[in-house]
N, C-alpha and C positions, 0 to 999 in steps of 0.2 A: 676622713677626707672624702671616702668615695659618698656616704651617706650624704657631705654636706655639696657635691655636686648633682647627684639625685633631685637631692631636693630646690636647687638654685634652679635648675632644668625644668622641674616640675610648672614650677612657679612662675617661670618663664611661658608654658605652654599656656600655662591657664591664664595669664593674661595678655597674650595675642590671640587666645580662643575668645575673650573679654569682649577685645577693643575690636574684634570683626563683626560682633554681634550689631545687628541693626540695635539702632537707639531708638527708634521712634517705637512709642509702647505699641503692645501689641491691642490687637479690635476687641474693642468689651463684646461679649459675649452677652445676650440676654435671653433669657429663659420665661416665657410665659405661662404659668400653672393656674387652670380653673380650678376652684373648689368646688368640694361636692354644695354647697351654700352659696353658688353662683360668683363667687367673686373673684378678682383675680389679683394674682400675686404676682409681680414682675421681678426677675434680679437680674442682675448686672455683674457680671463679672470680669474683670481690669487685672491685671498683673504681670508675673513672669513665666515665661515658655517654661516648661520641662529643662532646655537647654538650660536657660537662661540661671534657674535652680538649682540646676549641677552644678554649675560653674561656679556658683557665688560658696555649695558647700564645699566644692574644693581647695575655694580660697579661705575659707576658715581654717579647713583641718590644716591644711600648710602653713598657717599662722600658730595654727595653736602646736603642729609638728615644732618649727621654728622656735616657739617661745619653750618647749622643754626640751630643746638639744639647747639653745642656750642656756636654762637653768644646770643640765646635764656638765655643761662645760664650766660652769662657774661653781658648781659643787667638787667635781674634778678637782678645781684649782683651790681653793680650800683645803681638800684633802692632801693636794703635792704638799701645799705651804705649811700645814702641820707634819705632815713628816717632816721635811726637809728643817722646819727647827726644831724637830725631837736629835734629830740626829746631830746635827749641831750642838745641841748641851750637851750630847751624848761627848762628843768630839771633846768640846772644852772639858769635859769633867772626866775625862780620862787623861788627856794632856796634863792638866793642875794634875791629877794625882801622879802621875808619873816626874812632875816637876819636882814634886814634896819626897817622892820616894827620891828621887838625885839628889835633892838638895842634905836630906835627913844622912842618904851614905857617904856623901861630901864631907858634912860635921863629924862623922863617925869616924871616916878616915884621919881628917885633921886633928882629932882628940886623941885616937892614937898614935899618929906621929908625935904629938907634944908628950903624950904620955913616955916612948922611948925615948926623947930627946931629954929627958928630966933625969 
């Protein structure tokens, strides 16, 4: 329970850290390199802040945290549900045999009373 408040919290952070981020993309960046053959090479580069990259693997691993606590909880439950009808046949098949053992000393009794009654 405390693990799965942890992480509702977490996930909570990182997306109001998210939604304060400016959205307008950030200033391409360009880079001008002479070669030694005179020419020149220009790049451009567009993307996301350092911030912006945290945040986005945060919200992965919290996804992917999230997708194996609920695999975790659904293997769990699995496992209750076969115990829980192991124990149950268990249950019936000691009842029945305890029904069979009363029912068998019931006959037994009753064939001896007719036995002395004869």
């Amino acid at each position: 329970m405390k693990k799965t408040l942890l992480l509702l919290a977490g996930l909570a952070l990182a997306t109001t850290a998210a939604n304060a981020q400016d959205i307008t993309p950030a200033t391409p960046k360009t880079d001008v390199k002479v070669r030694d053959n005179g020419t020149v090479k220009t790049t451009t580069k567009t993307g996301k802040t350092n911030v912006g990259a945290a945040l986005d693997n945060t919200k992965d691993a919290a996804g992917n945290v999230a997708s194996k606590t609920g695999s975790a909880v659904k293997r769990g439950a699995k496992k209750t549900g076969r115990v829980v009808k192991k124990g149950a046949n268990k249950t019936s098949n000691a009842v029945r045999g305890g029904a069979q053992k009363t029912s068998s000393a019931a006959k037994e009794g009753t064939n001896k009373l007719e036995e002395k009654t004869e």
